[in-house]
C-alpha positions as CSV (number, residue, x, y, z in Angstrom):
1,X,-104.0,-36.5,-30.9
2,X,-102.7,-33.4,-33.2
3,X,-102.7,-31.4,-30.4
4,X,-100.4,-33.7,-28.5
5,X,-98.3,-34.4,-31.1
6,X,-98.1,-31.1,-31.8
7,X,-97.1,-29.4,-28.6
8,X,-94.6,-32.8,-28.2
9,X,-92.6,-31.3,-31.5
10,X,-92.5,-27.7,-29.9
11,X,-91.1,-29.3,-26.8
12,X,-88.4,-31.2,-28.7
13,X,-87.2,-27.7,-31.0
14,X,-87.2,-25.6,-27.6
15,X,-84.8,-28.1,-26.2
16,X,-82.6,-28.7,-28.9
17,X,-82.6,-24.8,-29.2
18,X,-81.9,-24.4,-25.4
19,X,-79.0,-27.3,-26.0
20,X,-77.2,-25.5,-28.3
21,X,-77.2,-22.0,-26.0
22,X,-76.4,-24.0,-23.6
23,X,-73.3,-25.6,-25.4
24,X,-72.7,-22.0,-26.7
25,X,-72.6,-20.4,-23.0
26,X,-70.3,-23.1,-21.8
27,X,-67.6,-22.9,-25.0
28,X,-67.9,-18.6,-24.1
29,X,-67.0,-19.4,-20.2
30,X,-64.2,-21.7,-21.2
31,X,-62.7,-19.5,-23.6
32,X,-62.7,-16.6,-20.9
33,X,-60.9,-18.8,-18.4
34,X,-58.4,-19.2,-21.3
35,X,-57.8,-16.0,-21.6
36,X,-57.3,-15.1,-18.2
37,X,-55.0,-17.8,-17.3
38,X,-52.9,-16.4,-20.3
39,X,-52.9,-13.1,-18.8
40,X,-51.6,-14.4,-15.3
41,X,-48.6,-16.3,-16.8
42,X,-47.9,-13.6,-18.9
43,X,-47.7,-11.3,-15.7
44,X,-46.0,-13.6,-13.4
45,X,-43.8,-14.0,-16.2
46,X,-43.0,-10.5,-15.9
47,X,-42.6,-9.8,-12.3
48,X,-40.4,-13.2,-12.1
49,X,-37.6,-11.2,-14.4
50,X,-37.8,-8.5,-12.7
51,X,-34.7,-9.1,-9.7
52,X,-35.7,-6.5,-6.6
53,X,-32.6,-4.0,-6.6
54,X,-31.3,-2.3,-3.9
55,X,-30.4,1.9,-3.8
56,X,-27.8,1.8,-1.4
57,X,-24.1,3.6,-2.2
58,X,-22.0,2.1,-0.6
59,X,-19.7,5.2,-0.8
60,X,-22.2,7.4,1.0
61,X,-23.0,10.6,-1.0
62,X,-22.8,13.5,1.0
63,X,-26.6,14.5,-1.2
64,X,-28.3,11.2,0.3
65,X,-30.5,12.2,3.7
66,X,-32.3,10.2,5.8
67,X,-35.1,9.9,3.7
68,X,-33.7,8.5,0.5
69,X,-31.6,6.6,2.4
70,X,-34.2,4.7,4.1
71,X,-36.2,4.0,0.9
72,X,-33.0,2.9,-0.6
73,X,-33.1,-0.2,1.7
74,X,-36.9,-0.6,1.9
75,X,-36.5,-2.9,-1.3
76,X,-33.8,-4.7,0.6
77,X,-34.3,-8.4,1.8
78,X,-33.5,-8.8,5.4
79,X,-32.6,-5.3,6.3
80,X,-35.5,-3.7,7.9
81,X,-35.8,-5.5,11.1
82,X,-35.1,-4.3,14.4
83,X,-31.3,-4.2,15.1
84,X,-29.6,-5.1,18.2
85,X,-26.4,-3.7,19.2
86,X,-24.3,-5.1,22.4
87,X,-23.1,-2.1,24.5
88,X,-20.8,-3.0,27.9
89,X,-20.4,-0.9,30.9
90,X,-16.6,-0.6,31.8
91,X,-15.1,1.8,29.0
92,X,-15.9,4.8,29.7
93,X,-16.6,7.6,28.0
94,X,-17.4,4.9,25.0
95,X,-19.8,3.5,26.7
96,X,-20.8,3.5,30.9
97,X,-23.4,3.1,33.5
98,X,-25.0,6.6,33.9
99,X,-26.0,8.2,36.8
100,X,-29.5,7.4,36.3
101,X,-28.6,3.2,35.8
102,X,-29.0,3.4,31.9
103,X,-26.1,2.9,29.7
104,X,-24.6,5.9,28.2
105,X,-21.3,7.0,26.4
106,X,-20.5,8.0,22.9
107,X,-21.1,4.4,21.2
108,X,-24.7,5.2,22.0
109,X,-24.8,8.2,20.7
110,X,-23.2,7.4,17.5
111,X,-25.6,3.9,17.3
112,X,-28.7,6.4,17.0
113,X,-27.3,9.0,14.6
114,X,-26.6,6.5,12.2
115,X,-29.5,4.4,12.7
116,X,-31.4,7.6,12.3
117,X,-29.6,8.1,9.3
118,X,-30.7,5.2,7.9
119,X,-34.3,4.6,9.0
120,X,-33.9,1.8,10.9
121,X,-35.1,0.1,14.0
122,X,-32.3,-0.1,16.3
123,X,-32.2,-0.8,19.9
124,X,-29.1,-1.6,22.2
125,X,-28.7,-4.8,24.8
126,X,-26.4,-4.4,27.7
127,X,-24.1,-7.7,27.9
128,X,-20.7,-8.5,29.5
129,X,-17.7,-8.3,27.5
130,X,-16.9,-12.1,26.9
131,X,-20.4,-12.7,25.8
132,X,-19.3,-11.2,22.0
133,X,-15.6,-12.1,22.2
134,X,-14.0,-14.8,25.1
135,X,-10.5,-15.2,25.8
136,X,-9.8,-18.3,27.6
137,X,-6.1,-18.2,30.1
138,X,-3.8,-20.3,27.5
139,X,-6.5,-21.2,24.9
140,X,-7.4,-19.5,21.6
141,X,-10.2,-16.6,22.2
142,X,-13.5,-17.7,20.2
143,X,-15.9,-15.4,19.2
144,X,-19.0,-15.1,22.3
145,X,-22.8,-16.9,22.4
146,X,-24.3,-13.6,22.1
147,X,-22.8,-12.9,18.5
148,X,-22.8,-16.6,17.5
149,X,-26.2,-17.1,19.1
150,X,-27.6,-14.3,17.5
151,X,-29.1,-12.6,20.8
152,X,-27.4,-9.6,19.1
153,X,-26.9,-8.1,15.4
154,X,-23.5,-6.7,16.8
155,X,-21.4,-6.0,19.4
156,X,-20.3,-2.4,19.2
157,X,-16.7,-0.7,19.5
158,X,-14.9,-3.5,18.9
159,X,-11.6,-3.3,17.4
160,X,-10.0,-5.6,14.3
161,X,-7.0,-7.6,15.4
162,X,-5.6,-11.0,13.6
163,X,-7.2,-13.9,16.6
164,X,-10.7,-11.8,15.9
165,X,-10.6,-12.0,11.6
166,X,-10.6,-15.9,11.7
167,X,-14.3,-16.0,13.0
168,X,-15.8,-12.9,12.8
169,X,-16.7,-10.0,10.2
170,X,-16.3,-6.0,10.9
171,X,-18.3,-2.9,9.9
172,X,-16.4,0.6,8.5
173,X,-14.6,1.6,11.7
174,X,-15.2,4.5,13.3
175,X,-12.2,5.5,15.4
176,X,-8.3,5.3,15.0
177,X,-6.2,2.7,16.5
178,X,-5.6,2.8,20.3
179,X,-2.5,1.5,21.9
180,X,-1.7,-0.6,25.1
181,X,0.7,-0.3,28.0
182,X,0.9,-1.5,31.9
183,X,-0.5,-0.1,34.4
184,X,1.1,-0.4,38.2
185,X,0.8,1.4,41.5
186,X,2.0,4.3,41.7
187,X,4.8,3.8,44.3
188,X,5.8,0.6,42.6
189,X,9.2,1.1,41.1
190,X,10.1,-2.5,40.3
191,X,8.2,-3.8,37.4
192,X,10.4,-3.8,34.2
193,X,7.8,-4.0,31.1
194,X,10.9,-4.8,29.4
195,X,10.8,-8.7,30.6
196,X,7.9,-10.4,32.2
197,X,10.0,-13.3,33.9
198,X,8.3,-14.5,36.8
199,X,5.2,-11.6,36.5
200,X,1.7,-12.6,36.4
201,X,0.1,-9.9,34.2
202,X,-3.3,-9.0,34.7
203,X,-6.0,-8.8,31.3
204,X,-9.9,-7.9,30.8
205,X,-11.5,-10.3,29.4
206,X,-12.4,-10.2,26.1
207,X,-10.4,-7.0,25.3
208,X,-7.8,-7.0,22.3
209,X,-5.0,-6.1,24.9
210,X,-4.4,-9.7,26.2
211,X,-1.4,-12.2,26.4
212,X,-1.6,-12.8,22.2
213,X,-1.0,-9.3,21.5
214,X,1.6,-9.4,24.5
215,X,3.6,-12.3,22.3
216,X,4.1,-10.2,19.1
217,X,6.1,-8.0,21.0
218,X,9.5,-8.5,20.0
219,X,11.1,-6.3,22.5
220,X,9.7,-7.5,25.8
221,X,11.5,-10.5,26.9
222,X,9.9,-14.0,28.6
223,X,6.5,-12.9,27.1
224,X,5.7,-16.2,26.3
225,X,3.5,-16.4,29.8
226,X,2.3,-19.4,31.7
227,X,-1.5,-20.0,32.0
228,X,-0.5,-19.5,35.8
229,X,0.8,-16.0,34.8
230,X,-2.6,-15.0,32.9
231,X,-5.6,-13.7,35.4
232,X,-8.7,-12.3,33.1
233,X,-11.0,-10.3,34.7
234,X,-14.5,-9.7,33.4
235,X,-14.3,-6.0,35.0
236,X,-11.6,-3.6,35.5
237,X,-12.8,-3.0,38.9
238,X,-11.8,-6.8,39.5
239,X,-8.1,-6.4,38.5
240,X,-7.5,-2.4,40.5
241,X,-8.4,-5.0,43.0
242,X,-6.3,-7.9,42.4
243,X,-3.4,-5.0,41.6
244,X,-3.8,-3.5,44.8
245,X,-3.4,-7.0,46.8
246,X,-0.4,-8.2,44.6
247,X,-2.0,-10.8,43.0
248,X,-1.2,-9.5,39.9
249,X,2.2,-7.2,39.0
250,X,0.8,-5.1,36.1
251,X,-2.7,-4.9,34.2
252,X,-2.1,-5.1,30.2
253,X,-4.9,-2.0,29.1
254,X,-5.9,0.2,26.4
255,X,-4.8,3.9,26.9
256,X,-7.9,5.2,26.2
257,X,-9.4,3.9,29.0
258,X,-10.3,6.2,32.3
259,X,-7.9,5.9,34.6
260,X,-6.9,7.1,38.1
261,X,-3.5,8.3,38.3
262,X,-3.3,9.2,41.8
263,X,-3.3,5.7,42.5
264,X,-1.9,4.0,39.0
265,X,0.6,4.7,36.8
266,X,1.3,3.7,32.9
267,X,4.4,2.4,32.4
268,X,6.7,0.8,29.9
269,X,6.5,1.5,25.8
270,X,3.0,1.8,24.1
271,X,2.0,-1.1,22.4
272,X,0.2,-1.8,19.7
273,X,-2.5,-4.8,19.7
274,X,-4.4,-4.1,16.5
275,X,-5.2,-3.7,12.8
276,X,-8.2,-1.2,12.9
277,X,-9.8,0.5,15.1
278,X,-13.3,0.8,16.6
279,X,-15.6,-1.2,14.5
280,X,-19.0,-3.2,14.7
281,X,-17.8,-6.6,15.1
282,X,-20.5,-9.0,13.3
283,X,-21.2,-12.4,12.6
284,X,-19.6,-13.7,8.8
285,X,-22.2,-13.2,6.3
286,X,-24.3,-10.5,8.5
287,X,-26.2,-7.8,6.7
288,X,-25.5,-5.3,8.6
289,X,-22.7,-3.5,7.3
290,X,-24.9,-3.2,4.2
291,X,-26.5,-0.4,5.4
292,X,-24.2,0.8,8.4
293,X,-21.6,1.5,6.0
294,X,-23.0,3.6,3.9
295,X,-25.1,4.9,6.6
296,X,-22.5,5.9,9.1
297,X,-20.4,7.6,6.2
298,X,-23.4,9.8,5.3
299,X,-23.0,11.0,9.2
300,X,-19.3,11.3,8.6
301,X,-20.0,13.5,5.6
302,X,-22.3,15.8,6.9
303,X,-20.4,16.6,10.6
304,X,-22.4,15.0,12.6
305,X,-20.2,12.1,13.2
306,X,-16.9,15.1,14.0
307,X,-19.6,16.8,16.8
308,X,-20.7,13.4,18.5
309,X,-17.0,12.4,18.7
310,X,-16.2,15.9,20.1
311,X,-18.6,16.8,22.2
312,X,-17.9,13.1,23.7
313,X,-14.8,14.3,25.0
314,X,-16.5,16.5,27.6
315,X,-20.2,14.9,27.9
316,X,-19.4,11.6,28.8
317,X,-16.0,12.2,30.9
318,X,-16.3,10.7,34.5
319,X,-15.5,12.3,37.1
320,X,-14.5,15.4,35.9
321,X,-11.5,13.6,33.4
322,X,-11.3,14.9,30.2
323,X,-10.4,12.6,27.7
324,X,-8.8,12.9,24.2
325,X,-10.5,10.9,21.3
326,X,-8.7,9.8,18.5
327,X,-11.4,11.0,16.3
328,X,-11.2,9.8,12.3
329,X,-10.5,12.6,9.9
């Protein structure tokens, strides 16, 4: 019986005793969960007032290359994606069909010096003209599905006129103001630019020179036209055509564009159709200009933006026409 009894009290101490470690191990582990969870909201705390900032000057410093540029905007929400870029086919030497089938022209090359410049991802879509801007014969033009429907970032080399500012954005431009006149036949000697009574005038579609820009000219007479004296043409192969079987008296174009005086001649005063020039015409509230901006006057700063636009002149001139651009200082 003493033996029993006392190996029963041993057995009751050595639990009690292995109670109370028990209790103490348990109080330890709680206390180190404590302490941790302290030290997580303490650091989230932290990093929550910290705001992510962004590197970019906006004034582009001549100092800033490629590389600090892009880890300027590697901190930046949103901005390093890949971009797209609209580019057309029927403004040559801006931008063309090459040779080859590819799209070419100088808005190409400048697209990949600046996005070079800024270290991003860029890549250009070939669309038609109204897909970024439409004009509508005797309706007001609207900005295009492929701007509005995000299928691109932005459509390039398009310039800033009034119509154009109540629904769409711009980036820095990057030429100088072009003006517009008529183009006829050569051997016609009967248009008057001077009043369009009568005249069915011929537009591209899309294109700042249309009948709008026509009605703030207060010295050509009856330029308030009919829808039935508006034909837009989604090519200016389509109205050459529709000029050379009198369906149309004149074609209202830019005078930078290319073209071929033994057949056409420009005619009348020059007109002019817009605010600013050249620009990369975005959605309201895009980021792109963000990093374009600065980007493309880094290029500007350096001379790289003077050669592309100079060398342009030459390398992308069709059929063996020089052209002049109207460069920015």
């Amino acid at each position: 019986m003493s033996e029993n009894a006392d190996t029963l009290q041993i057995t009751e101490t050595d639990s009690a005793r292995m109670g109370m470690d028990e209790g103490r191990f348990t109080l330890i582990g709680l206390l180190v969960v404590a302490a941790v969870a302290i030290v997580a909201i303490v650091l989230a705390s932290v990093g929550l007032s910290r705001n992510p900032t962004t590197n970019i000057n906006v004034g582009g410093t001549s100092g800033q290359g490629q590389a600090g540029m892009s880890s300027a905007l590697t901190g930046s929400s949103g901005l390093k994606k890949t971009w797209l870029f609209a580019i057309g086919h029927d403004y040559s030497p801006f931008e063309y069909v090459n040779d080859q089938g590819y799209t070419d022209g100088f808005n190409i090359d400048l697209i990949s010096a600046v996005c070079a410049e800024a270290g991003m991802q860029c890549h250009t879509v070939y669309l038609e003209y109204p897909t970024c801007w439409n004009s509508i014969p005797g309706k007001h033009p609207v900005p295009g599905e492929a701007l509005m429907g995000n299928w691109v970032d932005a459509c390039t080399g398009w310039y800033v006129v009034q119509e154009r500012l109540n629904s769409v954005a711009y980036s820095t431009s990057f030429m100088k103001n072009i003006k517009a006149n008529f183009i006829v036949k050569k051997n016609d000697n009967s248009f008057n630019p001077n009043d369009l009574r009568g005249k069915t005038i011929g537009f591209q579609d899309g294109w700042v020179n249309d009948e709008k820009c026509l009605l703030r000219q207060n010295n050509i007479a009856n330029n308030d036209l009919a829808v039935a004296q508006i034909k837009h043409y989604t090519h200016s192969e389509e109205a050459y055509k529709a000029l050379d079987n009198n369906e149309i008296a004149a074609f209202f174009h830019s005078l930078d564009a290319l073209v071929d005086l033994t057949k056409y001649k420009w005619i009348g005063a020059q007109y002019s159709c817009m605010l600013k020039g050249m620009s990369m015409m975005i959605k309201k509230g895009s980021k792109l200009a963000q990093w374009w901006d600065p980007a493309f006057n880094n290029v500007k700063e350096k001379g790289v933006y003077r050669k592309i636009c100079k060398e342009a002149e030459t390398k992308h001139a069709r059929d063996e026409v020089r052209i002049d651009f109207d460069c920015l200082d």
